[in-house]
C-alpha positions in Angstrom: 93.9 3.7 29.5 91.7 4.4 26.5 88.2 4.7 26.6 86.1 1.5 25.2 83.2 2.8 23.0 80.4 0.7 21.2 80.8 -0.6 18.1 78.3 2.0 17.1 79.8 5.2 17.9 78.9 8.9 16.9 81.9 10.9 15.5 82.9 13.9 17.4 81.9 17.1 15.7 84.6 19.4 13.7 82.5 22.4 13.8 79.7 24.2 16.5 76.7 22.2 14.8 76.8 19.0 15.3 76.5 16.5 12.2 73.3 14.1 11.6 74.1 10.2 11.2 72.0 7.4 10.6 72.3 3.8 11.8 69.9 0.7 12.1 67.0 1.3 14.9 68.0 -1.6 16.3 72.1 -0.2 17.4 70.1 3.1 17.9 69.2 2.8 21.9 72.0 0.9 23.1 75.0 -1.8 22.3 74.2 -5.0 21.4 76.6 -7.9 20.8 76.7 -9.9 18.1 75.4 -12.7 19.4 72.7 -11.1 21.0 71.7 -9.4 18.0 71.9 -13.0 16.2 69.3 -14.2 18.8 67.1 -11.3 18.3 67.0 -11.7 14.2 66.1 -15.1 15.0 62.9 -14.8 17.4 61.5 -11.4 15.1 58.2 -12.3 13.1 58.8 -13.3 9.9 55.7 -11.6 8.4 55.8 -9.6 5.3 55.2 -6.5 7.1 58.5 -7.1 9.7 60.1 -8.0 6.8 60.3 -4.3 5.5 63.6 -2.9 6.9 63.2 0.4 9.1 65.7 2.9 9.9 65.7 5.8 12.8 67.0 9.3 12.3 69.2 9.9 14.5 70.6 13.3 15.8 73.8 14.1 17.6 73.8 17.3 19.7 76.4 18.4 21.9 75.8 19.9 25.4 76.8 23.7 25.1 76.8 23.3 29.0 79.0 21.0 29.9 80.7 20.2 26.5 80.5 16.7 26.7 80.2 14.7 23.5 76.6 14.7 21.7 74.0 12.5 22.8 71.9 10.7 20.0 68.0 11.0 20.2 66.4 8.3 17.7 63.2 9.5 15.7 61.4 6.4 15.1 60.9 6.3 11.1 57.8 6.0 9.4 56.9 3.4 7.0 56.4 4.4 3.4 52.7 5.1 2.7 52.5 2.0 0.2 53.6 -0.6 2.8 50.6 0.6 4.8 47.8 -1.6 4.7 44.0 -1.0 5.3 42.9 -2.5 8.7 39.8 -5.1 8.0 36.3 -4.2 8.8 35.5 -5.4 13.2 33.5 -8.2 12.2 29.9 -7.9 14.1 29.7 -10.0 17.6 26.5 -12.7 18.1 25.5 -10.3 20.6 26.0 -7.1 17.8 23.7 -8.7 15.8 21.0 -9.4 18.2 20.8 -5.7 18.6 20.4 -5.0 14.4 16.6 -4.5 14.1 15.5 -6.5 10.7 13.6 -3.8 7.8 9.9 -3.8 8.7 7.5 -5.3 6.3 4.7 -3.0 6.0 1.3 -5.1 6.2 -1.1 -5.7 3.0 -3.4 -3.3 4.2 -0.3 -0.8 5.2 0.6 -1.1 1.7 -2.6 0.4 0.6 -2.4 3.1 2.8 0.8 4.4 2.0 -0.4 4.0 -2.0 -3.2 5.6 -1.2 -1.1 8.8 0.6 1.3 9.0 -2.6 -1.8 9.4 -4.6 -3.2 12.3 -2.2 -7.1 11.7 -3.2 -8.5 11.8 0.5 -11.5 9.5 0.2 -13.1 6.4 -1.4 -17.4 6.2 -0.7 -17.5 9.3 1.2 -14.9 7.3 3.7 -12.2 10.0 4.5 -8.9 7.4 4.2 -6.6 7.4 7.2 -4.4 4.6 8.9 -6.5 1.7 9.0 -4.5 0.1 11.9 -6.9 2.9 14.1 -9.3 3.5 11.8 -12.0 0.9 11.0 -13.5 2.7 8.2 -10.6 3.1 6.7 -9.7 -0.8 7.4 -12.7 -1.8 5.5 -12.0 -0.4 2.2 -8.7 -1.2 1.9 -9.8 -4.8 2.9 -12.6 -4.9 0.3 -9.8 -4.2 -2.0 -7.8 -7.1 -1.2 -10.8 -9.6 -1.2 -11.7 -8.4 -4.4 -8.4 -9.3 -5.4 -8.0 -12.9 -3.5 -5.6 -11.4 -0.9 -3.0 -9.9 -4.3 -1.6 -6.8 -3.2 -0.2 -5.7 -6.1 -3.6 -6.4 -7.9 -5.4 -4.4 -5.1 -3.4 -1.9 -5.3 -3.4 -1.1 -9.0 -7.1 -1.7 -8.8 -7.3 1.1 -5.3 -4.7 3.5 -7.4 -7.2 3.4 -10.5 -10.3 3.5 -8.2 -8.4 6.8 -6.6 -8.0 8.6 -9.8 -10.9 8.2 -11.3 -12.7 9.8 -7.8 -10.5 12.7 -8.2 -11.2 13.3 -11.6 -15.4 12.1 -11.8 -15.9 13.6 -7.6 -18.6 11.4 -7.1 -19.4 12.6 -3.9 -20.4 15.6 -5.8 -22.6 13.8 -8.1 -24.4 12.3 -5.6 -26.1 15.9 -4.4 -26.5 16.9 -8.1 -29.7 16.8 -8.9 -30.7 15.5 -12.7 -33.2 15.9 -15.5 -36.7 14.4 -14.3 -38.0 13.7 -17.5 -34.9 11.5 -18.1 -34.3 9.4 -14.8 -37.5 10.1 -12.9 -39.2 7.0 -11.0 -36.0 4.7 -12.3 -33.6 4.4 -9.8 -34.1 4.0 -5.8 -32.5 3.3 -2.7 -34.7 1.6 0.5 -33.2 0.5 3.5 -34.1 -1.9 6.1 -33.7 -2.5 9.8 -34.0 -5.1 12.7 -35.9 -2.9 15.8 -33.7 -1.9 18.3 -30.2 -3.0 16.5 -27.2 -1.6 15.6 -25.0 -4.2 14.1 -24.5 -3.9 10.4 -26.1 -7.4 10.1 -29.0 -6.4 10.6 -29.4 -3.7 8.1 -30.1 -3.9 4.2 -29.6 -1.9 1.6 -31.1 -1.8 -1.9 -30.7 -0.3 -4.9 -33.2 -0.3 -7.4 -33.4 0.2 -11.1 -36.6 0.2 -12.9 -35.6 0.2 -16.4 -39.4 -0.6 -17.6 -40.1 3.1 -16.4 -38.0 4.4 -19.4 -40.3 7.2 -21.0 -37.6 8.0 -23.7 -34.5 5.8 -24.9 -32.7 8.4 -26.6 -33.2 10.7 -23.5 -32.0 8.6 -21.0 -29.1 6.8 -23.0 -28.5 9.1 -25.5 -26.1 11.1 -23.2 -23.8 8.6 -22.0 -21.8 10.7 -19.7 -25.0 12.0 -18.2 -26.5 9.0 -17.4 -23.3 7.2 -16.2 -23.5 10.5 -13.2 -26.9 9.6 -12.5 -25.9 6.0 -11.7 -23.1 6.6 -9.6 -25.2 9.1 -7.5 -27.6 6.5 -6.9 -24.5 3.9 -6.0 -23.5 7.3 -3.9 -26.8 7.1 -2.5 -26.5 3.5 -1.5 -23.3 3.8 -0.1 -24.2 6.5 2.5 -27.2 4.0 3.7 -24.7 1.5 4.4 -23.0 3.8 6.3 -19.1 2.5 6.1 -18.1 5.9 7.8 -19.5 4.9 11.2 -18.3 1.3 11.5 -16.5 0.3 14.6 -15.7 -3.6 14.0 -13.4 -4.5 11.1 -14.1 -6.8 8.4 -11.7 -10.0 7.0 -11.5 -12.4 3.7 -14.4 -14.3 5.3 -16.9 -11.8 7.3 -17.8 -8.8 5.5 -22.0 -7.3 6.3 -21.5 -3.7 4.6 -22.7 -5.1 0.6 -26.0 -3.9 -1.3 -28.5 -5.6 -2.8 -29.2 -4.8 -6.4 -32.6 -5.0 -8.0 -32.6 -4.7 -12.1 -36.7 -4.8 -13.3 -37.1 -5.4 -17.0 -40.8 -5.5 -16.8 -42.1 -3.9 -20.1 -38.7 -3.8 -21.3 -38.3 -4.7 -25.2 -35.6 -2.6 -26.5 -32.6 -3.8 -25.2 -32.4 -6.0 -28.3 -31.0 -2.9 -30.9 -30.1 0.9 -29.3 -26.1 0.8 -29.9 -26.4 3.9 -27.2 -28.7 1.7 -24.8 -25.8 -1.6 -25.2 -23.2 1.0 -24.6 -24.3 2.8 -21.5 -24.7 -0.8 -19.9 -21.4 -2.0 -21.2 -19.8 0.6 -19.8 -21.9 1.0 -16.3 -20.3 -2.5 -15.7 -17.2 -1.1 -16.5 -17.2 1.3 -13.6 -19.0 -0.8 -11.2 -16.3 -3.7 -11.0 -13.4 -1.3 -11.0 -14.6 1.7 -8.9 -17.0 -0.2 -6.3 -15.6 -3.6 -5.6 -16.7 -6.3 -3.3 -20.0 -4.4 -2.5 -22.6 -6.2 -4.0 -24.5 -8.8 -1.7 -26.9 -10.5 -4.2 -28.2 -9.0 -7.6 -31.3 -10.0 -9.1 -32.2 -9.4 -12.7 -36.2 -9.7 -12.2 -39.1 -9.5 -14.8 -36.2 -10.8 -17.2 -37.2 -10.8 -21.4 -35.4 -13.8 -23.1 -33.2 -11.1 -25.6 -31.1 -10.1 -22.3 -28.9 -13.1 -22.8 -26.4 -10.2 -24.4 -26.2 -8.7 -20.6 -24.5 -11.6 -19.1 -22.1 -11.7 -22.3 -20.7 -8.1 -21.4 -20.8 -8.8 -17.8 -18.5 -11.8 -18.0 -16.0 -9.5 -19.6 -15.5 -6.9 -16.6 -17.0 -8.8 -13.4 -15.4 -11.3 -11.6 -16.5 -15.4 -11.7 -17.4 -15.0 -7.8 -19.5 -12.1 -8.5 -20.8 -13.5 -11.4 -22.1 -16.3 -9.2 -24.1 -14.3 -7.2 -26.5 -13.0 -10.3 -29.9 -14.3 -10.0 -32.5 -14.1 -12.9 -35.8 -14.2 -12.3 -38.6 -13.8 -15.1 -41.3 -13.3 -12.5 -40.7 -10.5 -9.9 -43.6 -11.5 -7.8 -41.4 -14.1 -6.6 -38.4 -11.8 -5.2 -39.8 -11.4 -1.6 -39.3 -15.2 -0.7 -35.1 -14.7 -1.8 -34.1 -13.2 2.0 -35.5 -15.6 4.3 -32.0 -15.7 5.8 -31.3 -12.2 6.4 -31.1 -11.3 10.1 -33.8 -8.3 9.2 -36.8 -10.4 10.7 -39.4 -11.0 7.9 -36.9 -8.4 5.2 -39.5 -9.8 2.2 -42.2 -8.5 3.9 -41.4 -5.1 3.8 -40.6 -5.1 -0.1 -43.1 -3.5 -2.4 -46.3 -5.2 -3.2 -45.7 -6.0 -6.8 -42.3 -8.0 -5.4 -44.4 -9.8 -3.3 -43.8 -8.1 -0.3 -46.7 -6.1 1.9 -44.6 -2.8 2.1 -45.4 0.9 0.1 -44.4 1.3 -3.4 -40.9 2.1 -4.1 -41.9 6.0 -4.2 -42.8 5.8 -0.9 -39.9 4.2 0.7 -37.1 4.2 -1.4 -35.1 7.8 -2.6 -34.3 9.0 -5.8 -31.2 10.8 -6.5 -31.8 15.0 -6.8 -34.1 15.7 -9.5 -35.2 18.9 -11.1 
């Protein structure tokens, strides 16, 4: 009786190596009738991908043992490279997402700080600058920047970045232990400061500056080297600033509470020649200048006493640089003896009191209590 082989068969060998042969992968493991190869076709995915026809390799060896006819061992084939397709992205669970942390937003006042450590100058009024999240020094004039600047930060910034290079280039912590020609700036600028007995807060400490214009000896000495009197007024500002003491403050200031500012005194008494010097219009044009862009938000009240009626021009040149809200808190006063009664609501106890006589105070003379910058 003859054998009964598949419909797929191998043929036998005519030589020692056997021969390779291909067939479908699907005949490749074992018979399958027709009709069960019909039922197959019909419940295989219909995708493009199965759609792609496959074939096996198939080898036939013989067994050198036993000399029985060659088995076949199917290779499964690999698809083409181009009928490979890219597996999509895992899209991201709800939980997945929970776990993302969002990009921080660095504060206002972080801003400023990391401005401020691109630029590398290390201090603004003697303040060395550091993180003002932990240090309130620091906190304070960055805020000051910001309220200068209605809460802008790209505004403060600009303004801190400009403040910052012109420190590094003018040093004027420097200028303030300079000291300066006495014949030119002697007895006109000073800096007295005021305290409440037994109290620490800054509330209950003022600071003045004062400058006594009236005690010009020499116009073109004192004016005519702009530079040189510019460094003289910054050391006094310099001066000021160390009185105030930002350096040791331990509460930090906001938009609305702010008690480290000066008070500035400007005395015109005797004054009559403001009206003409182009040098004398252009060192106070340009002490503006540096005042609202170097030193903002540091000025408490200013009063312009003993006040000649050909001063109008100061207020013209001070609109240009300084701020409306500044501007607001300018006060002239023709009569100096009157100045004393402006601080009955300072929380230094009877402040007008200890002003000079001849602001109607009871205190010494500005010599006595105030300082000068270095003179020599």
């Amino acid at each position: 009786m003859a054998d009964t082989k598949p419909e797929t068969t191998l043929a036998e060998p005519e030589t020692a190596a056997p021969a390779p042969a291909k067939v479908e992968a699907a005949d490749a493991a074992t018979p399958v009738a027709p009709a069960a190869a019909a039922a197959a076709a019909a419940a295989a995915p219909t995708s493009e991908a199965s759609a792609v026809p496959t074939t096996t390799n198939i080898t036939a060896t013989a067994d050198p043992t036993t000399g029985s006819a060659p088995t076949a061992t199917a290779v499964p084939a690999v698809p083409a490279p181009e009928q490979q397709s890219a597996a999509p992205a895992p899209i991201p669970t709800a939980e997945e997402k929970e776990d993302v942390e969002p990009p921080k937003t660095l504060t206002p006042l972080a801003e400023l700080w990391a401005a401020a450590q691109d630029h590398g100058h290390p201090e603004i009024w003697g303040v060395p600058l550091s993180d003002p999240a932990i240090h309130i020094p620091s906190q304070i004039v960055f805020q000051k920047y910001l309220n200068a600047n209605d809460g802008d930060v790209t505004k403060a910034k600009d303004q801190l970045l400009k403040t910052l290079e012109w420190r590094a280039k003018t040093k004027p912590v420097d200028l303030a232990h300079k000291a300066y020609n006495k014949t030119k700036f002697a007895g006109l600028g000073f800096v007295s400061t005021y305290t409440a007995a037994e109290e620490s807060e800054p509330e209950h400490r003022e600071v003045f500056t004062w400058n006594i214009y009236g005690g010009v000896k020499s116009i073109d000495e004192t004016f005519g080297n702009l530079e040189e009197f510019i460094e003289w007024r910054v050391a006094l500002m310099e001066l000021a600033l160390q009185e105030l003491a930002i350096q040791n403050a331990v509460e930090p200031i906001s938009a609305e509470y702010d008690p480290y500012k000066i008070f500035q005194v400007h005395d015109y008494k005797s004054v009559s020649f403001f009206k003409s010097p182009p040098h004398v219009k252009s060192a106070s044009a340009e002490t503006i200048k540096v005042f609202a862009q170097n030193y903002p938000e540091l000025l408490k009240e200013k009063f312009f006493v003993n006040v000649p009626a050909i001063m109008g021009f100061m207020y013209s040149l001070m609109k240009l640089f300084v701020a409306a809200k500044t501007i607001k808190k300018f006060h002239p006063m023709s009569n100096g003896g009157g100045l004393a009664k402006e601080f009955a609501d300072s929380k230094v106890v009877a402040l007008g009191e200890k002003l000079p006589v001849e602001y109607g105070g009871k205190g010494a003379d500005l010599k006595a209590q105030g300082k000068e910058p270095l003179l020599e």
